[in-house]
Legacy VTK file of the C-alpha trace (Angstrom):
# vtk DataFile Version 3.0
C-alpha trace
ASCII
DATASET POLYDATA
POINTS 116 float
44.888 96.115 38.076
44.320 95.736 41.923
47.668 94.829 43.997
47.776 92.806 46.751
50.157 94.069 49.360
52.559 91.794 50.047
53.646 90.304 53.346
56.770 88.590 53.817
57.361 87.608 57.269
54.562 85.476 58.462
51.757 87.348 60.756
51.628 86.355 64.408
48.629 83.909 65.167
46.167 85.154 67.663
47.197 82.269 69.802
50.705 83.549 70.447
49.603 87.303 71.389
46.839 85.146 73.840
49.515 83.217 75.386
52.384 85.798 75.058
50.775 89.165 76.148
48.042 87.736 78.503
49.126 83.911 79.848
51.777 84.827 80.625
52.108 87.962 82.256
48.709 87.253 84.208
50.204 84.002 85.388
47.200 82.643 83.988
46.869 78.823 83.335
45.081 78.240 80.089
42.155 76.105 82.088
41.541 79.306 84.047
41.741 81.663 81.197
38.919 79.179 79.371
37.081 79.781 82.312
37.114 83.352 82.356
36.460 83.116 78.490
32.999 80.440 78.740
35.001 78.037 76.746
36.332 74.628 77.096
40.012 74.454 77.766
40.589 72.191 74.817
39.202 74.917 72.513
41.516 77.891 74.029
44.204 75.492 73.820
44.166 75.118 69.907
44.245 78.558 69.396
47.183 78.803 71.302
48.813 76.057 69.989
47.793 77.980 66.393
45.828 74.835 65.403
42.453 76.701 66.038
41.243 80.414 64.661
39.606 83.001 65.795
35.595 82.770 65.816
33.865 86.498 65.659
32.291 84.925 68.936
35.681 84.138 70.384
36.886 88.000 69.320
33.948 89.183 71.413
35.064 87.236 74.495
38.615 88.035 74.096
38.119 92.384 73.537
35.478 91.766 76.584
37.989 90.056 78.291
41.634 91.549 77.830
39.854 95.375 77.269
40.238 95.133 73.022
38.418 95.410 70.343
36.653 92.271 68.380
38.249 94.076 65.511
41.341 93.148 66.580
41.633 89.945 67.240
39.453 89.247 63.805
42.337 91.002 62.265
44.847 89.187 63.583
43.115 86.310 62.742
42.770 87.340 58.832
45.609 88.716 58.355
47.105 84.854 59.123
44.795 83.528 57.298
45.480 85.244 53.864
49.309 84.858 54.416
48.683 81.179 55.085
46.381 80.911 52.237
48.679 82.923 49.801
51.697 80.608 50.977
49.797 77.174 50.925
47.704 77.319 47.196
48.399 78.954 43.901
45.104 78.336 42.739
44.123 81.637 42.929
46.902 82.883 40.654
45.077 81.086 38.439
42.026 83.451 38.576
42.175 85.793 35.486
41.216 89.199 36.698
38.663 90.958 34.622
39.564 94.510 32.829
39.963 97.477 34.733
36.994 99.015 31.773
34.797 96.267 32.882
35.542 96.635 36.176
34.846 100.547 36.652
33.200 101.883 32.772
33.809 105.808 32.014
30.966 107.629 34.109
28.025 108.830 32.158
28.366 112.178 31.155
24.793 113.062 32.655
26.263 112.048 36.247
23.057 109.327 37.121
21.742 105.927 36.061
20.684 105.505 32.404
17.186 104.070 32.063
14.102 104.097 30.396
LINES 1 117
116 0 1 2 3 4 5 6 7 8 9 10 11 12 13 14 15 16 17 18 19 20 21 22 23 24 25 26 27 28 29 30 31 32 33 34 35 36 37 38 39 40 41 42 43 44 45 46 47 48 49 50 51 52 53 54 55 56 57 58 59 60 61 62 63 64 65 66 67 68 69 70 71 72 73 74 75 76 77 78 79 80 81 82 83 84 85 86 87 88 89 90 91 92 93 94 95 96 97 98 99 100 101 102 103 104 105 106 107 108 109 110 111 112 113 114 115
């Protein structure tokens, strides 16, 4: 059976590094970092604020931005995301996992694909 590492402490938003690690020490006001970024400041200011994500288009902006990767800030982003979504539902405890012999079936002793 597949284990999900567990995280206990909650991950750091996106926003906070943004405001944190750049605002801040750039002395950058968030209507001049949306600038910079092509976005409005409303939209940089929810992700800040942690009421907005991470787009793949905003973690292209950002790495261009700050000198990162989009990997990184997508990251970020998912790791929250998960946490948040493994704190806020049990639903998918629910889900009953299939058996690892479904899953991955004993390899055929001829080493290819079985066919006709």
């Amino acid at each position: 059976m597949s284990t999900m590492k567990r995280m206990t402490r909650r991950p750091t938003h996106p926003g906070i590094i943004i405001r944190e690690d750049y605002l801040m020490p750039l002395s950058v006001t968030i209507k001049d970092m949306a600038v910079t970024l092509g976005v409005s400041r409303k939209t940089l200011s929810k992700i800040i604020n942690e009421r907005g994500a991470i787009t793949p288009d905003m973690a292209l902006r950002l790495s261009r931005a700050f000198d990162t990767t989009p990997d990184f800030w997508l990251n970020l982003q998912k790791n929250f995301d998960l946490w948040q979504a493994e704190k806020e539902s049990t639903e998918w405890k629910k889900v009953k996992p299939f058996s690892h012999k479904m899953l991955h079936p004993p390899a055929s002793p001829l080493g290819g694909e079985q066919g006709p």
